[in-house]
C-alpha positions in Angstrom: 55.3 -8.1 140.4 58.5 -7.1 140.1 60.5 -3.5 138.9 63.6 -3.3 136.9 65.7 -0.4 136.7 68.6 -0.3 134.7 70.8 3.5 134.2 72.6 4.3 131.4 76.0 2.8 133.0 74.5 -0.9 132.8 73.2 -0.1 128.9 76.0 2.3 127.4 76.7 0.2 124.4 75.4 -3.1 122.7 77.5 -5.4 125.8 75.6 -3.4 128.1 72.5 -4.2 126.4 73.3 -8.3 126.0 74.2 -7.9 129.6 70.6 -6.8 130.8 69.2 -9.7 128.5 71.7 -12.0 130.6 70.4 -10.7 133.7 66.9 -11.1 132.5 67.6 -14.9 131.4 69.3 -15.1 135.2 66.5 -13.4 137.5 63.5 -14.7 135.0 61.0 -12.1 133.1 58.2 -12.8 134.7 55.6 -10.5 136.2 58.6 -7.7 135.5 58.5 -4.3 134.5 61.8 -3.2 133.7 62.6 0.7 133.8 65.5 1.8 131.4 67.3 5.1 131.3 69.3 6.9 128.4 72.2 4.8 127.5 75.9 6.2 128.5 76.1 9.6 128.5 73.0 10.6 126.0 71.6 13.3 128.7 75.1 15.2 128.9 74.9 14.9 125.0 71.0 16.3 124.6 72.2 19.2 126.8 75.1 20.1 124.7 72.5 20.2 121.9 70.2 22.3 124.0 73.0 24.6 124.6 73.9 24.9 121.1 70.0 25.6 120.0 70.2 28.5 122.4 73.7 30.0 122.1 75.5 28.7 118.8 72.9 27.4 116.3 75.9 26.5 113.6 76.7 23.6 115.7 73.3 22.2 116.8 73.2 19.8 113.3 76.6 18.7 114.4 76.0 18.0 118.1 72.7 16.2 117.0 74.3 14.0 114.4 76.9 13.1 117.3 74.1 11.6 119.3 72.6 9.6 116.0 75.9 8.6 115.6 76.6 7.1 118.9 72.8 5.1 119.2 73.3 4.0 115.1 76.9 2.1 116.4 74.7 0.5 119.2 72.1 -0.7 116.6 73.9 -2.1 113.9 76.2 -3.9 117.0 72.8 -5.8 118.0 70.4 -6.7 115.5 71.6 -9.5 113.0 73.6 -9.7 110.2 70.6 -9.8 107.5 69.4 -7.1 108.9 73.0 -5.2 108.5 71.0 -3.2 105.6 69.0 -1.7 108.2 66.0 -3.6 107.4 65.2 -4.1 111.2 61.9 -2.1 112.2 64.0 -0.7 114.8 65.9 1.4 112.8 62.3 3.0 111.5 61.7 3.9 114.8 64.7 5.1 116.2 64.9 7.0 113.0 61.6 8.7 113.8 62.5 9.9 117.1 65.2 11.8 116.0 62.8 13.0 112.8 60.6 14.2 115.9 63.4 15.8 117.8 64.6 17.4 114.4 61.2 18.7 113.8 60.5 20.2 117.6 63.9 22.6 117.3 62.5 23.4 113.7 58.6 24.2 115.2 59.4 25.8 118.9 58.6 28.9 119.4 59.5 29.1 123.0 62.4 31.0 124.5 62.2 28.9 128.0 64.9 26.9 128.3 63.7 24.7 131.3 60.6 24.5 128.5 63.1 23.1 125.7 65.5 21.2 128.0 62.6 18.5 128.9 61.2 18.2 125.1 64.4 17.4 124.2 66.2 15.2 127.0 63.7 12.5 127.3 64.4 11.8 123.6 67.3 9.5 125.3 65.0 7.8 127.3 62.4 7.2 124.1 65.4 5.9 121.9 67.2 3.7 124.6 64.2 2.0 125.2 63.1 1.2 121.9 66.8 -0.1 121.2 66.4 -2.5 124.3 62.7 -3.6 123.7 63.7 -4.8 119.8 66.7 -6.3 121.1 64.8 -8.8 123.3 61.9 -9.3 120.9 64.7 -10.7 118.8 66.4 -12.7 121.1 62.6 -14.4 122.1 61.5 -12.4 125.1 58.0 -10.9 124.0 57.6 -7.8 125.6 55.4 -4.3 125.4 57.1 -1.3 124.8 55.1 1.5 127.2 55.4 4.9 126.2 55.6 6.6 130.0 54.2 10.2 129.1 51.0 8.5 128.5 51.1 7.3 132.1 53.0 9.1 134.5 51.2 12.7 134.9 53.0 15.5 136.5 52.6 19.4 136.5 54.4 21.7 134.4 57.3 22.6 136.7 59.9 21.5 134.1 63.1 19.9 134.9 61.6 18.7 138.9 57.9 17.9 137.4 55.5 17.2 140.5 53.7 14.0 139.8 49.9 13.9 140.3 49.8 10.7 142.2 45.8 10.1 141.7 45.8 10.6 138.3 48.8 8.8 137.7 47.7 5.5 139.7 44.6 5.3 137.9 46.2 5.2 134.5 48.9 2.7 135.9 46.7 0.4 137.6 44.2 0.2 134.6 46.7 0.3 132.2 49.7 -1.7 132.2 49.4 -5.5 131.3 51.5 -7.1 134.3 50.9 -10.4 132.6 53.7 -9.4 130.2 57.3 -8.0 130.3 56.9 -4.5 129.8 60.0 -2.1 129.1 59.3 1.7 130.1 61.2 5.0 130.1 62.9 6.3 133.3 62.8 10.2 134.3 59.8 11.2 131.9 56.2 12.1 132.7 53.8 14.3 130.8 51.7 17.9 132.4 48.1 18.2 131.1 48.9 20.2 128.1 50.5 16.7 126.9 54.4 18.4 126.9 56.9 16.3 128.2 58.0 16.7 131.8 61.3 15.4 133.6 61.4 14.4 136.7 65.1 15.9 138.1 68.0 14.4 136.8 68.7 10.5 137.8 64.8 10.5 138.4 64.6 6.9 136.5 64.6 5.1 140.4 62.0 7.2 140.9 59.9 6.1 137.7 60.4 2.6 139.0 58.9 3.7 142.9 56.5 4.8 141.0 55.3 1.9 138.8 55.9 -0.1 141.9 53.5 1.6 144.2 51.0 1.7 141.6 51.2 -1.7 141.2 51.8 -2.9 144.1 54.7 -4.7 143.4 57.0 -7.4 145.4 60.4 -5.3 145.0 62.2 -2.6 143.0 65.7 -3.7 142.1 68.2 -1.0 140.9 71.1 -2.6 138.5 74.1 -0.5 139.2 77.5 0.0 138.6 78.4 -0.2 141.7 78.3 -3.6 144.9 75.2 -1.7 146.5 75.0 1.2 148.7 78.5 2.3 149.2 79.6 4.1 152.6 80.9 6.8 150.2 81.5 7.6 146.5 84.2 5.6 145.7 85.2 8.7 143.2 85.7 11.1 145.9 86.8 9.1 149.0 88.7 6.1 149.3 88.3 2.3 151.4 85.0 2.7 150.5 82.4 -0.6 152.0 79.6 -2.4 150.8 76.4 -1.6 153.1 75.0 -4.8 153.3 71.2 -3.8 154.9 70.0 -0.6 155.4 66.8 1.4 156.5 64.3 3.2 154.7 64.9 5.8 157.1 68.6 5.8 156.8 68.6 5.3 153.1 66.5 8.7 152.9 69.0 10.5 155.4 71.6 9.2 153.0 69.8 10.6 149.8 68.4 13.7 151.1 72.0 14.7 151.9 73.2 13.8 148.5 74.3 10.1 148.0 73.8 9.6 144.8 73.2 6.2 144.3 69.3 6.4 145.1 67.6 9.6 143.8 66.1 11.2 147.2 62.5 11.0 145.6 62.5 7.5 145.2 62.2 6.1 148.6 59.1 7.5 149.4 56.3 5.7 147.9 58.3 2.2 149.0 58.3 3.2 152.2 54.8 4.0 152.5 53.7 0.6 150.8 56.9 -1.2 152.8 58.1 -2.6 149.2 61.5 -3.8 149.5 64.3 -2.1 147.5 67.3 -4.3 146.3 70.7 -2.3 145.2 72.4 -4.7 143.2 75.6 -4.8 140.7 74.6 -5.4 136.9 78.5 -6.8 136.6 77.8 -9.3 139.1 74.2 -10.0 139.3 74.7 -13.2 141.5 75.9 -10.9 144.5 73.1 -10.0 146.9 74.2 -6.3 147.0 72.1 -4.1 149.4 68.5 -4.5 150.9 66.7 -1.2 152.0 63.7 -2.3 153.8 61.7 -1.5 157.1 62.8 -1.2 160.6 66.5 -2.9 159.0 69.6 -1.7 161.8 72.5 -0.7 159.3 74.9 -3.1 158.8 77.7 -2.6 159.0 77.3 0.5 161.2 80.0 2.7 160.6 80.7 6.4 159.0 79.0 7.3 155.4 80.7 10.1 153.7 78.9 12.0 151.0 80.1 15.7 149.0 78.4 18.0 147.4 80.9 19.8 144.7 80.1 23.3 143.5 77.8 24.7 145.9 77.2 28.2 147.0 77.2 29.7 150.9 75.7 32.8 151.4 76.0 34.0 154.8 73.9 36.8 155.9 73.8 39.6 158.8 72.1 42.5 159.3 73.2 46.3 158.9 72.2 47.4 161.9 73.4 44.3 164.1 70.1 44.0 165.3 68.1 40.1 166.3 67.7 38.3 162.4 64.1 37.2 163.8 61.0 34.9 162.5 60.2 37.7 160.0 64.0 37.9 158.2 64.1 34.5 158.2 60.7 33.9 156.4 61.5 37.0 153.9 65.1 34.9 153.4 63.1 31.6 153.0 60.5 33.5 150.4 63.6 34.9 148.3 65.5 31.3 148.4 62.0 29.6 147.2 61.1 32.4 144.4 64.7 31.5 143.0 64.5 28.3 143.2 67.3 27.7 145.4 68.2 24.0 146.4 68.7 24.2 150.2 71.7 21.8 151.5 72.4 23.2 155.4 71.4 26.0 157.2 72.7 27.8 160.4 71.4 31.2 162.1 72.9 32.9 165.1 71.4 35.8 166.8 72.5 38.5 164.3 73.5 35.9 161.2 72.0 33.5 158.6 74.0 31.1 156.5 72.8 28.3 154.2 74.7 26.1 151.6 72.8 26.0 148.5 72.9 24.5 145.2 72.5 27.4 142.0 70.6 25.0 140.1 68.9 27.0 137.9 71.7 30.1 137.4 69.8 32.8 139.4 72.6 33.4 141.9 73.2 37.1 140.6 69.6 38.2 141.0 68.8 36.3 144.4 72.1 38.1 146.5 71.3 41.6 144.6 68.0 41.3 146.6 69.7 40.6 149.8 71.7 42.8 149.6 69.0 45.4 150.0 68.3 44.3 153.2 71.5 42.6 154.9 75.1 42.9 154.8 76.1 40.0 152.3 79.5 37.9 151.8 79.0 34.3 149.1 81.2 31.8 148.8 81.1 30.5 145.2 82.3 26.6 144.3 82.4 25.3 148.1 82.4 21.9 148.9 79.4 20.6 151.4 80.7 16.9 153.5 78.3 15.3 155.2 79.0 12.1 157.8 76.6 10.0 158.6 77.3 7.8 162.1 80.2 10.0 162.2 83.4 9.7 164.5 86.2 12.5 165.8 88.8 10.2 163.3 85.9 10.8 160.4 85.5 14.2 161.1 89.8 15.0 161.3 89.7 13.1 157.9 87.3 15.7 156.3 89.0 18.8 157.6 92.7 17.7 156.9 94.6 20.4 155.1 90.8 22.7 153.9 89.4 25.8 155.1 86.4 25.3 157.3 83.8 27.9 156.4 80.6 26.1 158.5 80.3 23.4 161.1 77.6 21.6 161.9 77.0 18.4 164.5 73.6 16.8 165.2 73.5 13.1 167.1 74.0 11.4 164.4 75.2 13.8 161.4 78.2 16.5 160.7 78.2 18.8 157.8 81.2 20.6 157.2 81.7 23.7 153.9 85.2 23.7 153.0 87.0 25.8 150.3 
C-alpha cells in the first residue's frame, strides 16, 4: 500500500490536475491512496470569506462567488467538450458543495470564529477532491472518492483538532477498500458531534501519516513543488541544496523548528511504524528527491536554515529582582497554555524569562495585561526567529549580518537567533 499526497501547488489549475494523472500513469495506481489538498490558494480565499461573514457581510456573496469562479475555470478546462454544457455529474456535485457552504453561513448561529473557520475551510478540500476524482474516472482510472470526516475522528479543538487514534484506526482499517485507488481529503477530520475539524494548517501530510499508519502502508510520498527537503527556504535564503537522505529524527528537529515542507505532526506515526517517507518534485517525478527513513546519517551534512516571520518575544522579570523560580515559571507556562500561545524558544536567567512565541490565535493583548500584574514586562512585536541546524561560526555571521540580535541561543547541534 502506498500514500499519495499532493498540495494545492501541484493541483492549482487543470495542468496541475493532468499533471497528477501523468504521475499516476508514471508511478502506477495500484494499491494507492492518494491524499489531495485545496487547489492553489482556496484556503487564503475561504478565509477572506470567513472574514468578510464576520466583519463586512456586503462582500461575503462576492468573495464566495470568487472562489466558484476560480474552481468553475478549472472544470470546464478538464472535462470534455460534450460535456461543455455542464452536463458532467461533476458539476452537480461541486455545485452542491458550494449549495452546502451557502446554506451553513445562512443556518449558523455561532459567534466562534475557530467554530466557523473549520466548517467553512475544508470546503476546499471537499471540492478539489471531487474535481480530481471525476477527472480520472474520465480519463479510465476507477477510483473511490472517500469522504475523510467519516474516517478520521478528532476532538473539538478547532483549527489544531486532536485525532482519536483508536477510533480512528478502526474505522480506517475496516473501512477503506485498498484493493482500489481511493482519492481522500487532506487536513479535515470530524469531533463526535459530527462538525468538521481541521487539523492545523498544511495538515494534509499529516492526513496521509495517518492513512498510512492505519494501513500499514509501504511508503508516504509527498509531491511538492520543490527537489525534496531543501537546507532552507529557497524564499528567504539563498544557494539553497537538495538533502538527499535524512532521519526521522532530524526531519522532526527540522519540522518542530518550523521547516515547512513537512508539517511537524506528520512524522510521528511513520516513525513509530518505521514507514519510509519519500519527498519528491511533482515537476520532475523521475528525480528520486529525498528519503526520510530510520537510523539514515544526513546527507549531505551541512547547515539548515529555517525563519519564523512575525513572531512575538516577551521577556519577563520580576519587580522586586527576586529568583523567577519553579513556581513563576509554571504560573508563566499555565498563562502561555490558557492563551494558546505557540511556543518557538525559551530562555530564563536567574531573575528573567523570555520566550518567542507565535500569536496564533490574536490573544496577545490579554496574555501580557496578565503578566503584567505580576512581572515587569517589555514585547517585541513582528520579530524574526532563525534557527540553524548543524550550524557553523560562517552560518551563524550570515544570520546576524547587518540585524539587531534580541536572543541567542546555542545547543550542540542548534542556534536560534530573534532579530528585529
Amino acid at each position: 500500500m502506498r500514500i499519495f499526497k499532493f498540495g494545492g501547488a501541484s493541483v492549482k489549475d487543470a495542468e496541475g490536475v493532468r499533471n497528477l494523472l501523468d504521475i499516476l500513469r508514471l508511478t502506477g495506481h495500484d494499491d494507492t491512496l492518494v491524499v489531495v489538498s485545496a487547489m492553489g490558494k482556496t484556503t487564503n480565499a475561504l478565509e477572506v470569506v470567513i472574514t468578510n461573514y464576520f466583519n463586512n457581510k456586503k462582500e461575503l456573496k462576492s468573495s464566495l462567488q470568487d472562489v466558484r469562479k476560480y474552481h468553475n475555470a478549472i472544470l470546464l478546462d478538464l472535462f470534455d467538450s460534450e460535456n461543455a454544457l455542464n452536463t458532467h455529474p461533476v458539476y452537480k456535485i461541486v455545485s452542491s458543495h458550494f449549495d452546502e457552504l451557502d446554506n451553513f453561513f445562512e443556518h449558523n448561529r455561532s459567534p466562534d470564529y475557530n467554530f466557523v473557520y473549520d466548517q467553512v475551510v475544508g470546503f476546499g478540500e471537499l471540492v478539489s477532491t471531487s474535481i480530481v476524482s471525476a477527472y480520472l474516472e474520465q480519463e479510465g482510472i476507477p477510483n473511490n472518492w472517500v469522504d475523510v470526516r467519516e474516517f478520521i475522528k478528532t476532538d473539538s479543538y478547532y483549527r489544531h483538532a486532536r485525532v482519536d487514534w483508536e477510533r480512528t484506526q478502526e474505522l480506517i482499517s475496516t473501512g477503506i477498500d485498498t484493493n482500489k485507488l481511493n482519492i481522500v481529503q487532506g487536513f479535515l477530520g470530524s469531533d463526535h458531534n459530527n462538525f468538521t475539524t481541521t487539523l492545523g494548517r498544511e495538515g494534509s501530510d499529516y492526513t496521509a501519516a495517518i492513512f498510512a499508519y492505519a494501513l500499514n502502508a509501504g511508503e508516504v510520498t509527498i509531491w511538492k513543488d520543490v527537489p525534496g527537503v531543501l537546507s532552507a527556504d529557497p524564499r528567504f535564503f539563498e544557494n539553497a541544496q537538495l538533502i538527499n537522505q535524512i532521519s526521522y529524527r532530524e526531519a522532526i528537529e527540522l519540522a518542530f523548528y518550523g521547516a515547512s515542507v513537512i508539517h511537524p505532526k506528520t512524522l510521528q506515526p511513520l516513525q513509530r511504524k518505521e514507514i519510509p517517507l519519500y519527498v519528491r518534485s511533482f515537476i520532475k517525478p523521475s528525480n528520486e528527491g529525498t528519503r526520510v527513513g530510520k537510523g539514515i546519517k544526513i546527507k549531505p551534512e551541512i547547515p539548515c536554515y529555517i525563519v519564523k516571520k512575525d513572531q512575538v518575544l516577551i521577556a519577563l522579570s520580576s519587580l522586586d529582582f527576586s529568583y523567577i523560580m519553579e513556581d513563576n515559571i509554571s504560573y508563566i507556562f499555565k498563562l502561555l497554555s490558557d492563551y494558546k500561545m505557540k511556543v518557538d524558544v525559551i530562555q530564563n536567567s536567574a531573575i528573567g524569562f523570555s520566550v518567542c512565541v507565535d500569536d496564533l490565535y490574536n490573544n496577545m493583548e490579554a496574555l501580557l495585561l496578565q503578566l503584567k500584574a505580576k512581572f515587569k514586562v517589555d514585547c517585541f512585536k513582528n520579530v524574526s526567529l532563525y534557527t540553524i541546524r548543524h550550524y557553523t561560526d560562517e552560518a551563524i555571521k550570515n544570520i546576524e549580518q547587518n540585524k539587531s540580535v534580541l536572543l541567542k541561543q546555542l545547543t550542540q547541534e542548534t542556534v536560534q537567533i530573534v532579530t528585529k
